[in-house]
Backbone as ProteinMPNN parsed JSONL, in Angstrom:
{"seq_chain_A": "XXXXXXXXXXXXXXXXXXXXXXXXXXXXXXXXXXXXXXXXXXXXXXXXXXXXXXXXXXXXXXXXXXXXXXXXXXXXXXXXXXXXXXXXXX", "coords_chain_A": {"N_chain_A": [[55.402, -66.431, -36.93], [52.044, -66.087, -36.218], [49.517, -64.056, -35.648], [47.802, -65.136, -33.625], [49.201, -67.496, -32.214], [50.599, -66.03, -30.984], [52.415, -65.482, -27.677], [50.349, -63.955, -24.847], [49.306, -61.712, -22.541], [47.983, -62.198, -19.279], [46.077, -60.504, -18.245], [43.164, -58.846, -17.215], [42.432, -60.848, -15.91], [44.329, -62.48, -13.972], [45.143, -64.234, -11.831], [46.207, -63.044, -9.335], [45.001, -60.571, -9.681], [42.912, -60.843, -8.976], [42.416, -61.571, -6.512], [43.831, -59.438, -5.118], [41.657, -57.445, -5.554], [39.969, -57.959, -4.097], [40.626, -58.55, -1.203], [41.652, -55.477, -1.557], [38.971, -54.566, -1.311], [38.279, -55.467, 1.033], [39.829, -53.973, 2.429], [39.654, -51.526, 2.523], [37.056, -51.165, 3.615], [37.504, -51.823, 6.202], [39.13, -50.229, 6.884], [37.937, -47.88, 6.722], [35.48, -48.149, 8.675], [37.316, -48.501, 10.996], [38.275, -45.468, 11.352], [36.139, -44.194, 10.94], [34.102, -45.147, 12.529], [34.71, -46.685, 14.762], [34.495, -47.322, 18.31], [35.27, -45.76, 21.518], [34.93, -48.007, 23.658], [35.157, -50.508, 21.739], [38.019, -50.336, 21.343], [39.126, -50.496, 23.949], [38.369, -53.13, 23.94], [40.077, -54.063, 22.538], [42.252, -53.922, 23.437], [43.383, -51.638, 23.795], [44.512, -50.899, 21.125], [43.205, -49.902, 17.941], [42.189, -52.041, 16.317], [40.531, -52.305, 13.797], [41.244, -50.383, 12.333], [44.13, -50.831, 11.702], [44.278, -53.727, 10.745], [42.677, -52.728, 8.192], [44.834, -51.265, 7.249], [47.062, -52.517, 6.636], [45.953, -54.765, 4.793], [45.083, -53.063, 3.028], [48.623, -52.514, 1.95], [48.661, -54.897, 1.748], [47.355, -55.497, -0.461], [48.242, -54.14, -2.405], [50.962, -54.796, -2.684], [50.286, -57.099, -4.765], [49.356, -56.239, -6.541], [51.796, -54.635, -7.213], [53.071, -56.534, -7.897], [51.822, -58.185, -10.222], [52.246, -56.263, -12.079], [55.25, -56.27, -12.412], [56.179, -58.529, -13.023], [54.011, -60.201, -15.236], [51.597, -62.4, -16.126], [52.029, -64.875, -18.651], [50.443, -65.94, -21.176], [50.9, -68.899, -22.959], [50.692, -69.901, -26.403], [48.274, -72.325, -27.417], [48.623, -75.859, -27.649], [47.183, -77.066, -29.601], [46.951, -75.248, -31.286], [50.294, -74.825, -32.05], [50.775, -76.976, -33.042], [49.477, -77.46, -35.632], [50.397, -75.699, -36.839], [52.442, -76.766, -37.318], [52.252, -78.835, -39.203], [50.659, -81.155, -38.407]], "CA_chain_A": [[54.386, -66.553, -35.904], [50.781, -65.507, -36.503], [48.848, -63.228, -34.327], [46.947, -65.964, -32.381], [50.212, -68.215, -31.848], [51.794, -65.115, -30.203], [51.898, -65.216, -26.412], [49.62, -62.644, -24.588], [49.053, -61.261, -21.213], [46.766, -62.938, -18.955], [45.506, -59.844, -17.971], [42.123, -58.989, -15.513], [42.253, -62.37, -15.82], [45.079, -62.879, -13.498], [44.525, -64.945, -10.294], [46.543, -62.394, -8.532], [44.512, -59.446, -9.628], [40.992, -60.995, -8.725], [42.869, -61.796, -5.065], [43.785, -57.984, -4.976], [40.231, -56.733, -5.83], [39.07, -58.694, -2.69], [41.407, -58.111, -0.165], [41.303, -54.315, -1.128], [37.646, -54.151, -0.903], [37.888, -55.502, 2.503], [40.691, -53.008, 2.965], [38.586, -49.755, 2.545], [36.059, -51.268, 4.478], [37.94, -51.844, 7.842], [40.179, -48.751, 7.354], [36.745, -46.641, 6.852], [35.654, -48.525, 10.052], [38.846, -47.887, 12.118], [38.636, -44.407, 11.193], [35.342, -43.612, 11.149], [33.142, -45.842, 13.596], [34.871, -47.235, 15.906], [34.167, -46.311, 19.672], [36.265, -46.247, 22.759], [34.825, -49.465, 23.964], [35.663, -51.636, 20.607], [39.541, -49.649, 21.526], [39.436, -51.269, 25.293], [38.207, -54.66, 24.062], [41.174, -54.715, 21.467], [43.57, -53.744, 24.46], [43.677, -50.142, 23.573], [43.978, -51.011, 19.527], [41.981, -49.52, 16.741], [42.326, -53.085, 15.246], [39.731, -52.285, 12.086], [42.391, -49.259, 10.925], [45.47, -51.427, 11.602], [43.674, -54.437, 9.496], [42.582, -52.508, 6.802], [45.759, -50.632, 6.395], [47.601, -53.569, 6.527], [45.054, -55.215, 4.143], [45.572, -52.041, 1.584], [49.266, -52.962, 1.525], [48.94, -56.388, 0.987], [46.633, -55.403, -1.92], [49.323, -52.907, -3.432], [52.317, -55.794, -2.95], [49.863, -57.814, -5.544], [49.202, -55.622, -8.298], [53.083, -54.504, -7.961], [53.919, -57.845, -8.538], [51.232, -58.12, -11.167], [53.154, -55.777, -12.751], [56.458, -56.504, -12.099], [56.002, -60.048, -13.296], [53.181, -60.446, -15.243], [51.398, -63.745, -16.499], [52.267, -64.95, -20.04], [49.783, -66.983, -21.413], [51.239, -69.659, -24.041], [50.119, -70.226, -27.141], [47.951, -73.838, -26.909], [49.452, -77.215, -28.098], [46.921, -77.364, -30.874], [47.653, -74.266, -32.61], [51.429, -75.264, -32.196], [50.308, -78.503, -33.831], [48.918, -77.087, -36.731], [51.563, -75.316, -37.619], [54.169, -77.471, -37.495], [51.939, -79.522, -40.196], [50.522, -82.299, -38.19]], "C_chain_A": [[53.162, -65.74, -36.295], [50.495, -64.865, -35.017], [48.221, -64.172, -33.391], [47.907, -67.2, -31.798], [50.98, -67.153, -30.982], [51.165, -65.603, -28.428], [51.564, -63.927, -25.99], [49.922, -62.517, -22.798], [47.855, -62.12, -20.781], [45.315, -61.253, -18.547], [44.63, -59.109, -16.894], [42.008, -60.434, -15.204], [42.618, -63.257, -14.825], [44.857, -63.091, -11.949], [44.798, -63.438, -8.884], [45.683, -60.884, -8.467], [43.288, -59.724, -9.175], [41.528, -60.797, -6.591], [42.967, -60.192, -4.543], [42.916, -57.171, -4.673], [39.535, -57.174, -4.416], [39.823, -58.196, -1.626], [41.155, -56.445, -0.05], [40.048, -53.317, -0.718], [37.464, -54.274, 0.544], [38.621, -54.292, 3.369], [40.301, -51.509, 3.748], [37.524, -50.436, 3.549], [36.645, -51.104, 5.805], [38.657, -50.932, 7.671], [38.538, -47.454, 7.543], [36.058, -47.0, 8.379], [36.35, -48.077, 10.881], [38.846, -46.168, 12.045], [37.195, -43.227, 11.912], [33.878, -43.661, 12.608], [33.592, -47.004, 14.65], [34.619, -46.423, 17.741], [35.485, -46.273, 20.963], [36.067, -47.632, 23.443], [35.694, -50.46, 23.221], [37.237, -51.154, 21.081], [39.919, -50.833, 22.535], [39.042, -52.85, 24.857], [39.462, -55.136, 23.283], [42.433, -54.202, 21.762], [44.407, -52.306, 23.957], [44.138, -49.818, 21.923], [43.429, -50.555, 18.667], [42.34, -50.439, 15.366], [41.768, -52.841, 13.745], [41.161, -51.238, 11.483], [43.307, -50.101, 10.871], [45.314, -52.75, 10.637], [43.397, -53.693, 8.105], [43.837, -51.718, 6.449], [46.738, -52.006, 5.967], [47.206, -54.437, 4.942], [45.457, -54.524, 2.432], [47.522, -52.698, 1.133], [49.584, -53.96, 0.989], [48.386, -56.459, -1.056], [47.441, -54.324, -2.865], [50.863, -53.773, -3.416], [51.458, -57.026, -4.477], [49.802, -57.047, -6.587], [50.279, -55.242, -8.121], [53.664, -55.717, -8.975], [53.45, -58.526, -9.96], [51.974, -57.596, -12.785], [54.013, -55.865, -13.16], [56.359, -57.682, -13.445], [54.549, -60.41, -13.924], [52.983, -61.837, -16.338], [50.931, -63.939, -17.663], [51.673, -66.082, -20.179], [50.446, -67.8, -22.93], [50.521, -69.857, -25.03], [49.427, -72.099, -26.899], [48.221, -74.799, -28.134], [48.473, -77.102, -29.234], [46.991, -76.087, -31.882], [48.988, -73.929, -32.899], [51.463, -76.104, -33.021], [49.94, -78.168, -35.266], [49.679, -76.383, -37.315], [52.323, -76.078, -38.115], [53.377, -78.222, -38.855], [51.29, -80.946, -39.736], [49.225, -82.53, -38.067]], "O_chain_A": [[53.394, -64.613, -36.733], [50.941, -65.029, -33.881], [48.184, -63.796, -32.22], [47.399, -67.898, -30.921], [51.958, -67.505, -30.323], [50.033, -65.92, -28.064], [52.112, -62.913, -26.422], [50.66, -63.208, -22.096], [46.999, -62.62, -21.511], [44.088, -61.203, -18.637], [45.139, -58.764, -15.827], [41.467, -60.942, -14.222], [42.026, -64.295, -14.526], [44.486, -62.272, -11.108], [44.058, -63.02, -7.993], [45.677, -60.174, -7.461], [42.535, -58.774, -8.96], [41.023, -60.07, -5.735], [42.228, -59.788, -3.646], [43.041, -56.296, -3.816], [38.607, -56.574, -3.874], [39.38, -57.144, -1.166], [40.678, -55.936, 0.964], [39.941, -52.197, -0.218], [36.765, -53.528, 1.23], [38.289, -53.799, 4.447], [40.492, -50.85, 4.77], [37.34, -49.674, 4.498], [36.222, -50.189, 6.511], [39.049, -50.618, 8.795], [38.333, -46.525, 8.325], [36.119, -46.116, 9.233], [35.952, -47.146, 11.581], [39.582, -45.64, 12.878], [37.116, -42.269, 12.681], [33.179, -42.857, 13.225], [32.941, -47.919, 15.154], [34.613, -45.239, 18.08], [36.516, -46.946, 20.938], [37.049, -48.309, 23.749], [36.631, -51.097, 23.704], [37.803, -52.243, 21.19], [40.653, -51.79, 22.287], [39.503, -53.748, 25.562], [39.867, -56.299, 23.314], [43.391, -54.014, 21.012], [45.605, -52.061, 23.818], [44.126, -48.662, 21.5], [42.556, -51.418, 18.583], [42.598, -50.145, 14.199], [42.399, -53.111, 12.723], [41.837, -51.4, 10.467], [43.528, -50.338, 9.684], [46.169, -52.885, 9.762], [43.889, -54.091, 7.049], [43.937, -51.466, 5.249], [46.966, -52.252, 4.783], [48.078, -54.675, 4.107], [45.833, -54.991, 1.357], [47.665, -53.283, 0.059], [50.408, -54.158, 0.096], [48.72, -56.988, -2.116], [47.058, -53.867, -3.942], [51.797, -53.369, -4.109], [52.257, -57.717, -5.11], [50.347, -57.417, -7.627], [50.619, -55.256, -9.304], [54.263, -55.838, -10.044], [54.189, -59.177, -10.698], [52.153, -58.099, -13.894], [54.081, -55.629, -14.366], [56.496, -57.438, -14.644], [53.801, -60.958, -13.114], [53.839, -62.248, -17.121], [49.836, -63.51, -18.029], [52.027, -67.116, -19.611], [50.405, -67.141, -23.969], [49.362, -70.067, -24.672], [50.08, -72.949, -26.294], [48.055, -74.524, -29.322], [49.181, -76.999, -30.236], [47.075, -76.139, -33.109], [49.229, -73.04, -33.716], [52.317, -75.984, -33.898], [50.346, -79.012, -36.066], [49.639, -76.443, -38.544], [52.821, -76.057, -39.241], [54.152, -78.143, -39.808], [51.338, -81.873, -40.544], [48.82, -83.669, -37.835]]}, "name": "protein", "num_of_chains": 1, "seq": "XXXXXXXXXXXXXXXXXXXXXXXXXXXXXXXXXXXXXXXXXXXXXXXXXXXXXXXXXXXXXXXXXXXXXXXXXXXXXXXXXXXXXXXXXX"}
């Protein structure tokens, strides 16, 4: 096997890590919200709630179950049919 027939990592590449990057951006945002600027009103409209912290923490975990799994399991890119092809002699 040559170096460019080997399979690789997909890498930053990986659908799940771009999904991650988003979600946890929104994460920090509504936990810094919930924490920092919410009022007693926004509380009583969201039935005594401090929905933004409970979203963005929520949010953060979801975005730390993706890059585990990233991890865990990560995405093996195949070598492609024509540099299979070319080997074999065809």
């Amino acid at each position: 096997m040559t170096e460019s027939s080997r399979p690789h990592k997909a890498g930053a590449f990986d659908i799940r890590l771009i999904i991650a990057l988003l979600l946890g951006v929104y994460g920090v945002v509504l936990t810094v919200l919930g924490i920092a600027f919410t009022s007693e009103a926004d509380k009583v409209k969201a039935a005594g709630v401090n929905i933004n912290l409970w979203a963005g923490i929520g949010l953060l975990v979801v975005t730390a179950v993706f890059v585990l799994w990233t991890v865990i399991r990560p995405l093996v890119v195949p070598p492609s049919t024509e540099t299979a092809a070319a080997e074999a002699g065809e």
